[in-house]
PyMOL Python script that loads the backbone (N, CA, C, O; Angstrom):
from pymol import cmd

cmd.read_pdbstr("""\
ATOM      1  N   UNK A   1      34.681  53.709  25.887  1.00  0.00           N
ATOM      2  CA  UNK A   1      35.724  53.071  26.654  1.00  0.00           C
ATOM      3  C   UNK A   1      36.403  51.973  25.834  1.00  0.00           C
ATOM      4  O   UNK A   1      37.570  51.664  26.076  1.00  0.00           O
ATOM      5  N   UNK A   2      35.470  51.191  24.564  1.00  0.00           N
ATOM      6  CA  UNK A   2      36.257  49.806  23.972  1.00  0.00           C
ATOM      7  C   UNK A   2      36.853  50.792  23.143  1.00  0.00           C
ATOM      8  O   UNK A   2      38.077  50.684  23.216  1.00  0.00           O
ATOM      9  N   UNK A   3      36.520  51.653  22.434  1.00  0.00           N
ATOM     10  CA  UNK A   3      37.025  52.361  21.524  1.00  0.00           C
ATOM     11  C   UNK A   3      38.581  53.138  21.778  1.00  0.00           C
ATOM     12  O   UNK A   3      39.549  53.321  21.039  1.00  0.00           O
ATOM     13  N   UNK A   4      38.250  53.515  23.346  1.00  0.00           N
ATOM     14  CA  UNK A   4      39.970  53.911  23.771  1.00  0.00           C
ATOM     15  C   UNK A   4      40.556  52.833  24.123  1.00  0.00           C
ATOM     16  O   UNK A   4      41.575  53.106  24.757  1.00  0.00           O
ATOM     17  N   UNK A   5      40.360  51.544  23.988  1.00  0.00           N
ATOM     18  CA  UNK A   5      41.372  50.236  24.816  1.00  0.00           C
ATOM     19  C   UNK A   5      41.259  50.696  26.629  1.00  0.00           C
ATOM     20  O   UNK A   5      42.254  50.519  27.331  1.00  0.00           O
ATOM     21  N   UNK A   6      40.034  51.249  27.202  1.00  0.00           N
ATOM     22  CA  UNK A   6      40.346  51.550  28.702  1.00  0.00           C
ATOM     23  C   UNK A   6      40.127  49.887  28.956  1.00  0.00           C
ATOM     24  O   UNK A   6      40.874  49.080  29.510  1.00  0.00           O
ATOM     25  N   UNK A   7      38.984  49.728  28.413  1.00  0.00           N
ATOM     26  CA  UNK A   7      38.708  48.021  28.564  1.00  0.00           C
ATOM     27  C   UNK A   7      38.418  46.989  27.613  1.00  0.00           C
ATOM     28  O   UNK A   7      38.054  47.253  26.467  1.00  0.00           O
ATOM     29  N   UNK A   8      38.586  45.648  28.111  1.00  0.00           N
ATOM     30  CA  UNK A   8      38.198  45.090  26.765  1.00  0.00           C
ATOM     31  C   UNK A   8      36.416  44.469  26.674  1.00  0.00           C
ATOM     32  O   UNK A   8      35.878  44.147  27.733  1.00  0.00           O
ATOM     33  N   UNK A   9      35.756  44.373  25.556  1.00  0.00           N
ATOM     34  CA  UNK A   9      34.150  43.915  25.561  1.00  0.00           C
ATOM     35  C   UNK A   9      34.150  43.644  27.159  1.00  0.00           C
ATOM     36  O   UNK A   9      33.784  44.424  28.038  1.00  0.00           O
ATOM     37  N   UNK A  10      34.723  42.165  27.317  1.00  0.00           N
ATOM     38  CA  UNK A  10      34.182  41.606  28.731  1.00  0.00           C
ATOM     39  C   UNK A  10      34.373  42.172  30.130  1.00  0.00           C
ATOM     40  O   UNK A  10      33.612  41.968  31.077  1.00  0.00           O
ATOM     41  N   UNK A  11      35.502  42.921  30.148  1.00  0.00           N
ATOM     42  CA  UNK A  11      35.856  43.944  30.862  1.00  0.00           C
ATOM     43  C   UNK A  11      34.047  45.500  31.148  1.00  0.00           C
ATOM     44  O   UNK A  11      33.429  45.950  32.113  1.00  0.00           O
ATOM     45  N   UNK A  12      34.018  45.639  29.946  1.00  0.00           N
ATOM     46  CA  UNK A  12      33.374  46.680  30.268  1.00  0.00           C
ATOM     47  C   UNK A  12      31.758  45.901  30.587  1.00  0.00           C
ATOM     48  O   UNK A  12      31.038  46.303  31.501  1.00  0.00           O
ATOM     49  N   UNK A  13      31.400  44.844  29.746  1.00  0.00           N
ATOM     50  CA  UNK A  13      30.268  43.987  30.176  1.00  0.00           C
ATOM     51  C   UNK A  13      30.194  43.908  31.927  1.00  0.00           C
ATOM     52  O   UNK A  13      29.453  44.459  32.740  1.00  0.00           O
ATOM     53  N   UNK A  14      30.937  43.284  32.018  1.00  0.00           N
ATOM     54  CA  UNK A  14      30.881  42.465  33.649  1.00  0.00           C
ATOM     55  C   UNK A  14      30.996  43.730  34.460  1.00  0.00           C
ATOM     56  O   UNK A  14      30.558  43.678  35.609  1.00  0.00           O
ATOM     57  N   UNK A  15      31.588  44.999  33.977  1.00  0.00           N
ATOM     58  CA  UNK A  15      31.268  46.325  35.193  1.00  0.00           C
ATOM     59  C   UNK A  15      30.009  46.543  34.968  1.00  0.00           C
ATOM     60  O   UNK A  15      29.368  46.487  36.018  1.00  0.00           O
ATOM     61  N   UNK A  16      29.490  46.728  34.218  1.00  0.00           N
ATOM     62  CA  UNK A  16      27.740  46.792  33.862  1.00  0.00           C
ATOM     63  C   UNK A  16      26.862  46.063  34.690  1.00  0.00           C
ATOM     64  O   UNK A  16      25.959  46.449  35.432  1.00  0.00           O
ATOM     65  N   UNK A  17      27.319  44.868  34.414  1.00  0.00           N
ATOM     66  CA  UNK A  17      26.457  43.514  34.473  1.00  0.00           C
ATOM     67  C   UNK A  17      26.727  43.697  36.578  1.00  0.00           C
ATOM     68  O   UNK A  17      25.777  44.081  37.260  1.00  0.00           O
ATOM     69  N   UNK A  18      27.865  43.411  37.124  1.00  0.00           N
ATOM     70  CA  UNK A  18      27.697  43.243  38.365  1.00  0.00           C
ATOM     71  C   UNK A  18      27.652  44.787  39.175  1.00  0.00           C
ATOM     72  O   UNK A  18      27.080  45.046  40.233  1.00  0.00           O
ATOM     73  N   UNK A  19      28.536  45.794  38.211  1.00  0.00           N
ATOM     74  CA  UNK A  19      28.260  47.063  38.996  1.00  0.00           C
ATOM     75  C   UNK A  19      27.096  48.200  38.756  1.00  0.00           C
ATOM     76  O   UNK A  19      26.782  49.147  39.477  1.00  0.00           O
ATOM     77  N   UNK A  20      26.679  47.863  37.758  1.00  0.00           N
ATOM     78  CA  UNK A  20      25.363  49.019  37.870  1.00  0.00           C
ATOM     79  C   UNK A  20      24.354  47.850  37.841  1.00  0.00           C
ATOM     80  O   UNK A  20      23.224  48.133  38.238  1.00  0.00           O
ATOM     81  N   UNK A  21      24.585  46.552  37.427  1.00  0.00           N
ATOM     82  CA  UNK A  21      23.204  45.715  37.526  1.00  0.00           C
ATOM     83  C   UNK A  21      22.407  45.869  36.530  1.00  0.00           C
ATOM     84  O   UNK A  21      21.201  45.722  36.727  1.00  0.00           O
ATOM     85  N   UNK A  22      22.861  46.176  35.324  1.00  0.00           N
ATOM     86  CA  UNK A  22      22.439  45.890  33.788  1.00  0.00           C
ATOM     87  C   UNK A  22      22.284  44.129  33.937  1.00  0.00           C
ATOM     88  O   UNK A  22      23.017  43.447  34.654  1.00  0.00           O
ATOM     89  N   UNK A  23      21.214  43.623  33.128  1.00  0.00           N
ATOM     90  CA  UNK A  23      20.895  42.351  33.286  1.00  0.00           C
ATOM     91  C   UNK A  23      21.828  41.747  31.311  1.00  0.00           C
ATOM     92  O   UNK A  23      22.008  40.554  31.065  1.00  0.00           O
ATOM     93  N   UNK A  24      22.164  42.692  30.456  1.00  0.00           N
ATOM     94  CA  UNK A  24      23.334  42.485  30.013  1.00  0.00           C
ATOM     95  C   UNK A  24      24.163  43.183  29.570  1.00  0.00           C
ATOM     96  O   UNK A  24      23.684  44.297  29.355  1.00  0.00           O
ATOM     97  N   UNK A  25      25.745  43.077  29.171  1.00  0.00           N
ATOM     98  CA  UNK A  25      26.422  44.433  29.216  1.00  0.00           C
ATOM     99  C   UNK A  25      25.977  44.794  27.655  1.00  0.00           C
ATOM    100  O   UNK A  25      25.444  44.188  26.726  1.00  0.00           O
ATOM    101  N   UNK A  26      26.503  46.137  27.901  1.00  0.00           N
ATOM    102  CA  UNK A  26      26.048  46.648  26.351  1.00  0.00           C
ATOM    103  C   UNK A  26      26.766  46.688  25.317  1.00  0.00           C
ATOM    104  O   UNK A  26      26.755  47.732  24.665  1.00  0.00           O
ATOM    105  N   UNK A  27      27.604  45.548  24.868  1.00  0.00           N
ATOM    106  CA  UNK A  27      28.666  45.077  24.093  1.00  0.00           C
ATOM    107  C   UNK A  27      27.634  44.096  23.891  1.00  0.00           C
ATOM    108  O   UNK A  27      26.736  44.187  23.053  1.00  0.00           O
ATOM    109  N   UNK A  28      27.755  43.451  24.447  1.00  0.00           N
ATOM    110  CA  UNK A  28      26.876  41.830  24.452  1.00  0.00           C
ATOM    111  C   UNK A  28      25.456  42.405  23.607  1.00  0.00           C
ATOM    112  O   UNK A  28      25.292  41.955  22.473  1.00  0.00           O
ATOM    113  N   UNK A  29      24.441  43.384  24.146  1.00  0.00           N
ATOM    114  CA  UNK A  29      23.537  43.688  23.780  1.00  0.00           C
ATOM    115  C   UNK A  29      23.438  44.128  22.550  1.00  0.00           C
ATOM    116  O   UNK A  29      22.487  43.937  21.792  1.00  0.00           O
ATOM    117  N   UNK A  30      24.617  44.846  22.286  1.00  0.00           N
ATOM    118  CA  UNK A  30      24.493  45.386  20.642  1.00  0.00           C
ATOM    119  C   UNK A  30      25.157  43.900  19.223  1.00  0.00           C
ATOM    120  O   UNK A  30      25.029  43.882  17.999  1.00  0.00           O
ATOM    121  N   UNK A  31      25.770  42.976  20.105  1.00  0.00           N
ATOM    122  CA  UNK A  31      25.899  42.432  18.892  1.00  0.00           C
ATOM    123  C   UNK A  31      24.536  41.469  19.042  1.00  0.00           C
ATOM    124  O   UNK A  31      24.578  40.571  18.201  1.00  0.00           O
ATOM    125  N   UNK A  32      23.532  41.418  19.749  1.00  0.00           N
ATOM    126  CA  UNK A  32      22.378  40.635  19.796  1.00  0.00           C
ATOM    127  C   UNK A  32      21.554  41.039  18.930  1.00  0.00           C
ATOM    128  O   UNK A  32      20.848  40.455  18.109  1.00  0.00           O
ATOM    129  N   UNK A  33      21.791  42.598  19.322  1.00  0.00           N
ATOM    130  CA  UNK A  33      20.470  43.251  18.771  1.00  0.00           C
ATOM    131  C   UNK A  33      21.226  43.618  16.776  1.00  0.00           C
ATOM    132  O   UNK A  33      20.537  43.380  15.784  1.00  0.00           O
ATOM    133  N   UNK A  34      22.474  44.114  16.705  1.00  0.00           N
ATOM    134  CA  UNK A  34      23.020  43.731  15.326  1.00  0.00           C
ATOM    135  C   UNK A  34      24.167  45.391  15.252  1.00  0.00           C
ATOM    136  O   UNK A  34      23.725  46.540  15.278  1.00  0.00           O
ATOM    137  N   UNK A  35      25.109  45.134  15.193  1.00  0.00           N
ATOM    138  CA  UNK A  35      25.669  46.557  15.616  1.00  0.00           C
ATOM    139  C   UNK A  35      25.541  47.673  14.314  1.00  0.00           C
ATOM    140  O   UNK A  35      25.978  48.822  14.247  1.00  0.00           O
ATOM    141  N   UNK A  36      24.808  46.917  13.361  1.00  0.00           N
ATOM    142  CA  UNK A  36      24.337  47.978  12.194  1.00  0.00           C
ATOM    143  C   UNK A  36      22.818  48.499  12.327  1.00  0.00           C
ATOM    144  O   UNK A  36      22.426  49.431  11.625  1.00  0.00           O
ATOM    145  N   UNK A  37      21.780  47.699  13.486  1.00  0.00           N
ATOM    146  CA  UNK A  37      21.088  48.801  14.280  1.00  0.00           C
ATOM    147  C   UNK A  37      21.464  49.431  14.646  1.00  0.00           C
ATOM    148  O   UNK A  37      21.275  50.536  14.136  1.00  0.00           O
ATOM    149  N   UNK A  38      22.301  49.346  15.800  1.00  0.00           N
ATOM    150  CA  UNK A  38      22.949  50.095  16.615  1.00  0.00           C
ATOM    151  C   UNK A  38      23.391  51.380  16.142  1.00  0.00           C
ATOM    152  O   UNK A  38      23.486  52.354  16.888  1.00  0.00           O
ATOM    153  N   UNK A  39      23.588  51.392  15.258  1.00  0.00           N
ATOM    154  CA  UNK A  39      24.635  52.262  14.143  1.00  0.00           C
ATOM    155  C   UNK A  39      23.439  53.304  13.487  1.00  0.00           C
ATOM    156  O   UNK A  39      23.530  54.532  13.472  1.00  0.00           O
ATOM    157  N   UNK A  40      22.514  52.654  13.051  1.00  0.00           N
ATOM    158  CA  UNK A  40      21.212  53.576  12.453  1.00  0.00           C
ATOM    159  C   UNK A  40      19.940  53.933  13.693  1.00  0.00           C
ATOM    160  O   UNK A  40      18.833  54.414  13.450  1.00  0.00           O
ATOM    161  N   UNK A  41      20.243  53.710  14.453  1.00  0.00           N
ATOM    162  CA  UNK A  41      19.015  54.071  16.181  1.00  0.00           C
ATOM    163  C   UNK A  41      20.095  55.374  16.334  1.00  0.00           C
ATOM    164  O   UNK A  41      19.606  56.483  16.118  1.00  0.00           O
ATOM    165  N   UNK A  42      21.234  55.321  16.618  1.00  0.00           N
ATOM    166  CA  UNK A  42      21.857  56.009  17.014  1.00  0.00           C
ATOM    167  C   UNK A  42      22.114  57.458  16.074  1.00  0.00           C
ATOM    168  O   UNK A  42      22.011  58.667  16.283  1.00  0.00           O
ATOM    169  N   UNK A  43      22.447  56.710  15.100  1.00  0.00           N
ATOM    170  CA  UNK A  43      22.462  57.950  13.734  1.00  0.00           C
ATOM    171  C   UNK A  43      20.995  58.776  13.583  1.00  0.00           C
ATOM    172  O   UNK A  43      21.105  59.934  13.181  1.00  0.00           O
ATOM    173  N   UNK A  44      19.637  58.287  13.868  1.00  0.00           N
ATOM    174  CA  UNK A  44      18.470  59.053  13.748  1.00  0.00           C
ATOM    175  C   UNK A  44      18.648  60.071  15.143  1.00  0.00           C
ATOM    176  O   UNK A  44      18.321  61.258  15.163  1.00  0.00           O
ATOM    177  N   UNK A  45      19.198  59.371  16.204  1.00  0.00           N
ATOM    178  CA  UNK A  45      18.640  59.536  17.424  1.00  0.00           C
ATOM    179  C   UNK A  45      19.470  61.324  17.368  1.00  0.00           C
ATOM    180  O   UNK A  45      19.116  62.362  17.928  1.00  0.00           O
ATOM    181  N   UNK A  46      20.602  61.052  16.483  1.00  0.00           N
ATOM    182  CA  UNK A  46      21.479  62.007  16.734  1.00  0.00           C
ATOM    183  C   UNK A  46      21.214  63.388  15.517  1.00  0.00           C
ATOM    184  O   UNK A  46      21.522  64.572  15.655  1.00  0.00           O
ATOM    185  N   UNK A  47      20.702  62.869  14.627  1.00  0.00           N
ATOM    186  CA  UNK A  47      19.567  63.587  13.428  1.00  0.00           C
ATOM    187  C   UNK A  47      18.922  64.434  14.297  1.00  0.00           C
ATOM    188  O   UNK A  47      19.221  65.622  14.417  1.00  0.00           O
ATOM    189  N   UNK A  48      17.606  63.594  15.220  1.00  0.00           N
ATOM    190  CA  UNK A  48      16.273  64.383  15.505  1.00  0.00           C
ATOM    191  C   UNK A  48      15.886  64.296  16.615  1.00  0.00           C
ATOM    192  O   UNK A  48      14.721  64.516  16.948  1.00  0.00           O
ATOM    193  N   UNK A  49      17.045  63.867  17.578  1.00  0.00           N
ATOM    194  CA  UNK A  49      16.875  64.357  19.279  1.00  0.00           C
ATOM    195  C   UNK A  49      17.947  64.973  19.525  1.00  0.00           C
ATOM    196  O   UNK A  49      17.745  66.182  19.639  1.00  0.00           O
ATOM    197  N   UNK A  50      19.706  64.470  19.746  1.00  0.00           N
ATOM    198  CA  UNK A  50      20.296  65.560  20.513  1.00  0.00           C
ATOM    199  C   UNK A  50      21.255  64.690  19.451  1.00  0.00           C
ATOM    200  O   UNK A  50      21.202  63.625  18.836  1.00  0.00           O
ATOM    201  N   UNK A  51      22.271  65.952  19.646  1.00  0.00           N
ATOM    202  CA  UNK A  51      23.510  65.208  18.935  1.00  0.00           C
ATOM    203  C   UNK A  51      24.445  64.293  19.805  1.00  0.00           C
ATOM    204  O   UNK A  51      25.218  63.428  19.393  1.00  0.00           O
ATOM    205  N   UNK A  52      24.183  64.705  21.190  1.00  0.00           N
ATOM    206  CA  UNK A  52      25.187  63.679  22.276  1.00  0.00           C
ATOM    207  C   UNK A  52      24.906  62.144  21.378  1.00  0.00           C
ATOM    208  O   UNK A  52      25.831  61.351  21.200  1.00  0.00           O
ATOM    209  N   UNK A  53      23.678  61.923  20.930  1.00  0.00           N
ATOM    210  CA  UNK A  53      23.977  60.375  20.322  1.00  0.00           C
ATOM    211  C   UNK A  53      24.638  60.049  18.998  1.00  0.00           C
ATOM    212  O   UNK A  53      24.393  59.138  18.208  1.00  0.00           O
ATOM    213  N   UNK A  54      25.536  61.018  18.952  1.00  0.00           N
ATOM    214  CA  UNK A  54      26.185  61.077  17.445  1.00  0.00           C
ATOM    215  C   UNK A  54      27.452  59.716  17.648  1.00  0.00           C
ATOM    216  O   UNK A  54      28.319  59.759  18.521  1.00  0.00           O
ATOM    217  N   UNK A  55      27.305  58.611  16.674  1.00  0.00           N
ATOM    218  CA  UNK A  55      27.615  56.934  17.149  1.00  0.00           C
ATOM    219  C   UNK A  55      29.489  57.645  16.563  1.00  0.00           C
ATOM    220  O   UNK A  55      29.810  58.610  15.869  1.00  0.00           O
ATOM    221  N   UNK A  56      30.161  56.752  17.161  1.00  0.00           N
ATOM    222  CA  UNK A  56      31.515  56.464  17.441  1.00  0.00           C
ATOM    223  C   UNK A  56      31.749  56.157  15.775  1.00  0.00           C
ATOM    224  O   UNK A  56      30.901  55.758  14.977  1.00  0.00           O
ATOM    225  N   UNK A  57      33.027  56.442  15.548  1.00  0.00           N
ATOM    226  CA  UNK A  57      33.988  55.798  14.421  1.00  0.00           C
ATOM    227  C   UNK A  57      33.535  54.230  14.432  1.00  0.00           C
ATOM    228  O   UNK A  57      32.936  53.655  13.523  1.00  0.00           O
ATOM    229  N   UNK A  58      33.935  53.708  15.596  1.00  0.00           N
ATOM    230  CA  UNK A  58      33.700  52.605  15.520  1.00  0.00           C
ATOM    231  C   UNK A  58      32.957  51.542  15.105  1.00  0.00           C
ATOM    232  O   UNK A  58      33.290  50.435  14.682  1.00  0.00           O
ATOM    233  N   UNK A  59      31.540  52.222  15.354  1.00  0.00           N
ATOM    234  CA  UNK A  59      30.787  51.344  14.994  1.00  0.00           C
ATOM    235  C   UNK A  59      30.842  51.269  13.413  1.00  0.00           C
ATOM    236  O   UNK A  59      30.791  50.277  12.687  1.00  0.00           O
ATOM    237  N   UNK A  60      30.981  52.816  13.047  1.00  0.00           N
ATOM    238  CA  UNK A  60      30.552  52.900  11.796  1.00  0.00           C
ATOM    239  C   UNK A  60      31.698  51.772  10.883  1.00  0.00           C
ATOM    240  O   UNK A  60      31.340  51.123   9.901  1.00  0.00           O
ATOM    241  N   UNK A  61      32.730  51.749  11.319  1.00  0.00           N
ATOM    242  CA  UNK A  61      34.129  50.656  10.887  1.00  0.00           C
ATOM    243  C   UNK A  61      33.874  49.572  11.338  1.00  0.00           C
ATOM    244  O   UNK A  61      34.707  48.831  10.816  1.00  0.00           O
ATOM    245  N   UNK A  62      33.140  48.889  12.094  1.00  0.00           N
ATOM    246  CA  UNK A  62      32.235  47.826  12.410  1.00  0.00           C
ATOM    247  C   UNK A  62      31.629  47.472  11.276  1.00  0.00           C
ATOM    248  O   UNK A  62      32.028  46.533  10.587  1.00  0.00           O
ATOM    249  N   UNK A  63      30.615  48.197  10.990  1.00  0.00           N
ATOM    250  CA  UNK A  63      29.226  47.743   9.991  1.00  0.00           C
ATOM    251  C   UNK A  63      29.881  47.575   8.676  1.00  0.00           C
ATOM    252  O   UNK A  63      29.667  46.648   7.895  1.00  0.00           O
ATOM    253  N   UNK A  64      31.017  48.943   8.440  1.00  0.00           N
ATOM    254  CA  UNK A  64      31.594  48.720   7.378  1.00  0.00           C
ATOM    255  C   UNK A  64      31.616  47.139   7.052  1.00  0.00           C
ATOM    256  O   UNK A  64      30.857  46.390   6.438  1.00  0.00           O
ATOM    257  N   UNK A  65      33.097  46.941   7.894  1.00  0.00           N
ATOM    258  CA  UNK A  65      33.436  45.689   7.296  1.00  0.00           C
ATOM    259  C   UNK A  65      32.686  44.283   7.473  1.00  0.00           C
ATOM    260  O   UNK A  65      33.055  43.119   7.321  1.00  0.00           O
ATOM    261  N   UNK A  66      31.509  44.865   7.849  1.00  0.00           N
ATOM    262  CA  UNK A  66      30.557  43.761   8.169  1.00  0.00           C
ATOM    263  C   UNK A  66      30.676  42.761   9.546  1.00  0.00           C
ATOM    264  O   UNK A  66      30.389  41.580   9.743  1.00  0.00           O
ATOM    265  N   UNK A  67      31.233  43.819  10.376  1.00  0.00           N
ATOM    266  CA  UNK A  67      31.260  43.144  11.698  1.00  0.00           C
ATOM    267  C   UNK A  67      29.963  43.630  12.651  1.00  0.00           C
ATOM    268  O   UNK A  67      30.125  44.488  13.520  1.00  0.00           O
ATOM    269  N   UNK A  68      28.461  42.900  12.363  1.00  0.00           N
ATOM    270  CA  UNK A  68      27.546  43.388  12.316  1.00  0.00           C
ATOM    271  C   UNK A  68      26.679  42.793  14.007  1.00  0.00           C
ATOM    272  O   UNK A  68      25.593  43.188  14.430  1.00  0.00           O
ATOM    273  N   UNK A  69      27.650  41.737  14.677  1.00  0.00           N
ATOM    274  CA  UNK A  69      27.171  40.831  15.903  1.00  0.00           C
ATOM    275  C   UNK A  69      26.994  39.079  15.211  1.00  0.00           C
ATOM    276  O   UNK A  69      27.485  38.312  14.383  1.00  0.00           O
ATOM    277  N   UNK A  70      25.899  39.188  16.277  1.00  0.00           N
ATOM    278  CA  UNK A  70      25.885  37.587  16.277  1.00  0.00           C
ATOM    279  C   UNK A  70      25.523  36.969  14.815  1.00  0.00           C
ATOM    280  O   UNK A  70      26.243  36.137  14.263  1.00  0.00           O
ATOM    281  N   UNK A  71      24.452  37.422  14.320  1.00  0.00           N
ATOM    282  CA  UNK A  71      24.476  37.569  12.601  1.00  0.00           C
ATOM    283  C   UNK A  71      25.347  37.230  11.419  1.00  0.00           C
ATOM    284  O   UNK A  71      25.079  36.759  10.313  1.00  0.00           O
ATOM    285  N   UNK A  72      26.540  37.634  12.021  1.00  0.00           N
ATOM    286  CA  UNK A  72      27.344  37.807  11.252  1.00  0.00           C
ATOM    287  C   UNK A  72      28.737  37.007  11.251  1.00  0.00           C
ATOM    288  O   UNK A  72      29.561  36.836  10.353  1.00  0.00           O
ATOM    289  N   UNK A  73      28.687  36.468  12.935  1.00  0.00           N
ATOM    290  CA  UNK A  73      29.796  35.626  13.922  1.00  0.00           C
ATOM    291  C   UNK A  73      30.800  36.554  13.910  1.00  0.00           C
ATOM    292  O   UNK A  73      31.945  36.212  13.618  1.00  0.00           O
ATOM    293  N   UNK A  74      30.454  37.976  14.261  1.00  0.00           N
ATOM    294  CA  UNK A  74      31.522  38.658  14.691  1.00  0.00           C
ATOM    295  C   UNK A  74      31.152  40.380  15.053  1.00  0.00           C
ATOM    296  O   UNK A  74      30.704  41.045  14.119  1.00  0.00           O
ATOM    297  N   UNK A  75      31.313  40.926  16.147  1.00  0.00           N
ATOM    298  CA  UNK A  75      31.283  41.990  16.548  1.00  0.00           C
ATOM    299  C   UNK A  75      32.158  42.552  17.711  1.00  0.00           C
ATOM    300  O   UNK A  75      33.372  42.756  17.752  1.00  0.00           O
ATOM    301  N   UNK A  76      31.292  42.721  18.537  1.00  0.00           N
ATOM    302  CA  UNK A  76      32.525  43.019  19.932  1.00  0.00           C
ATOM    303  C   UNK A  76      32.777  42.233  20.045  1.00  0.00           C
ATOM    304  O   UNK A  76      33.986  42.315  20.261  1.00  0.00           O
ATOM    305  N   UNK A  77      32.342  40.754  20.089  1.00  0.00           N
ATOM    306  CA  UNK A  77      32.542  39.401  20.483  1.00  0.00           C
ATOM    307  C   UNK A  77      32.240  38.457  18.941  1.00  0.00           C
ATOM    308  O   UNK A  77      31.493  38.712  17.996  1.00  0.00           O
ATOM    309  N   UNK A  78      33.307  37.132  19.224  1.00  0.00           N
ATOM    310  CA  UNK A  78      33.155  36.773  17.818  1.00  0.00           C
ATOM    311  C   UNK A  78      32.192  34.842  18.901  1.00  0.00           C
ATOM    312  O   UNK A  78      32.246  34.324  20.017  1.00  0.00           O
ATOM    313  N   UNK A  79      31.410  34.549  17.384  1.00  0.00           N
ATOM    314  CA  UNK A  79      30.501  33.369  17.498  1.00  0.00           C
ATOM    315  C   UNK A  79      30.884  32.735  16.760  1.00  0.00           C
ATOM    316  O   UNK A  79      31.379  33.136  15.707  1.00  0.00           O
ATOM    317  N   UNK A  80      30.765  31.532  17.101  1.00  0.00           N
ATOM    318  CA  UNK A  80      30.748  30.422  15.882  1.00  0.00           C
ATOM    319  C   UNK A  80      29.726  30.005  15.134  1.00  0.00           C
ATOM    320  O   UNK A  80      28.666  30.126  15.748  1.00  0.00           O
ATOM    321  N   UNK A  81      29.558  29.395  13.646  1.00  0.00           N
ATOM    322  CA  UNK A  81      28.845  29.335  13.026  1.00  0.00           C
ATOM    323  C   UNK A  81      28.410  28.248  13.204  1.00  0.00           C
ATOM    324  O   UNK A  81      29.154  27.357  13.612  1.00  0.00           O
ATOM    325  N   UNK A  82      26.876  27.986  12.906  1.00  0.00           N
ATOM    326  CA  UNK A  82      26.365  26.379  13.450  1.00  0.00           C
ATOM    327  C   UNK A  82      26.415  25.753  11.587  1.00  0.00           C
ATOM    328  O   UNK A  82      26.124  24.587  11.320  1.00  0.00           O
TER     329      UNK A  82
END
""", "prot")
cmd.dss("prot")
cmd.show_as("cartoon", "prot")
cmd.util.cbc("prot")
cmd.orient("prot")
């Protein structure tokens, strides 16, 4: 959905978060967890379980340019550096 512009990060977070009751959206979650995990969980998952988890352009143009999450102060959502 971020990938077609249907919504934006916070947009698709907060349908998560208040409409299915995800405790966080999964924008938020992947730049926590680092969206170049994200990128290699997904790439095995799609190797040696099903290909439905075969990861988006996106991410992979993500990690590229090193837009990796919070890590990095920038992914779906950008952070500031302390």
């Amino acid at each position: 959905m971020y990938e077609e512009g249907v919504g934006s990060a916070e947009d698709i977070d907060y349908i998560a978060k208040e409409g299915l009751g995800f405790p966080i959206g999964p924008l938020r979650l992947a730049d926590a967890l680092g969206v170049d995990v994200v990128l290699k969980v997904m790439e095995n998952l799609s190797e040696n379980i099903d290909k439905r988890y075969t990861p988006c352009e996106l991410l992979k143009t993500m990690v590229e340019s090193g837009k990796t999450g919070k890590k990095s102060g920038e992914g779906f959502y950008t952070y500031k550096k302390k």
